[in-house]
N, C-alpha and C positions, 0 to 999 in steps of 0.2 A: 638624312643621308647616312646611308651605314655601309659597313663589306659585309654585315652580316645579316641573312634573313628573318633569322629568326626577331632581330631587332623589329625589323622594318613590319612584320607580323604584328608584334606586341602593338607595335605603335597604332595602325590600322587596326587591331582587337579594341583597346584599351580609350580612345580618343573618340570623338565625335565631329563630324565635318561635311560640309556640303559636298567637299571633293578630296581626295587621297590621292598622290603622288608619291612614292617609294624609290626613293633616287631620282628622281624629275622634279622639274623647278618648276619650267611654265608649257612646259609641253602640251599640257591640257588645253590651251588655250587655242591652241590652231584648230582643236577639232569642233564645230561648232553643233555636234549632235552630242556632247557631256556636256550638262549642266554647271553653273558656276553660284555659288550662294553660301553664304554661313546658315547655321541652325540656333534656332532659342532665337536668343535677344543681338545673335549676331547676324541674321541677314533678314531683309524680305523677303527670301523667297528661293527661286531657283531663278539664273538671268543665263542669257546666254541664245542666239541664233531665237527658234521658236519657241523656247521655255521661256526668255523674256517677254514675247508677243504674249505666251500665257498668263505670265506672275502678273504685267501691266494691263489686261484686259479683264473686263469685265461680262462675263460670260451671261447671257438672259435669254430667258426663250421669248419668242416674240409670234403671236397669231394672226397672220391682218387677213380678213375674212375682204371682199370683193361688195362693193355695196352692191344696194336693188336687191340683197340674198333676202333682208329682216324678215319677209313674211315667212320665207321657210323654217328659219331660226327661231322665230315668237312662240313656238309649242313649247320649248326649251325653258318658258321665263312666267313665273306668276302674273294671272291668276290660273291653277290648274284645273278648270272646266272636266267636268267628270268624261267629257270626250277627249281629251290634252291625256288624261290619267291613261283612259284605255290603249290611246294612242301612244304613250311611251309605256306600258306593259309590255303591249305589243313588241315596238322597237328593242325591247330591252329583254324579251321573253326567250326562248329556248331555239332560237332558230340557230341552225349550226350550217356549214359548206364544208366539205369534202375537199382540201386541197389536192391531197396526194394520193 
């Protein structure tokens, strides 16, 4: 807390912090789209509304294929059968589409 700006600058310049408040105490806290966290060895993370759901989850991609597909899939997986090779050449060859 200062009357002067240029203080409250320095301090914000000069400091490092998950959140900066310049004459505010807990004001930040009602808003729940600014993040709340220390930095280094002082927080986990970022907490707060959906930045918490972020910090405490654990983000994975996930592919779940529909079974009865395997016989379409098995070209995809050794042994590659000199007709498997042609046939991902092919696949994988110069064919282009014209979106726009």
């Amino acid at each position: 807390f200062s009357n002067s700006n240029q203080v409250v600058t320095q301090m914000l310049d000069r400091t490092s912090s998950g959140i900066f408040g310049g004459n505010q105490g807990f004001t930040h806290l009602s808003l729940p789209s600014l993040p709340l966290g220390g930095v280094g060895n002082s927080g986990m993370g970022r907490y707060h509304g959906k930045f918490s759901f972020d910090t405490f989850s654990h983000h994975r991609a996930c592919l779940l294929s529909p079974s009865g597909l395997e016989k379409l899939y098995e070209f995809l997986y050794p042994p590659y059968t000199d007709l498997r090779q042609q046939l991902i050449g092919w696949a994988l060859g110069s064919h282009s589409c014209t979106l726009l």
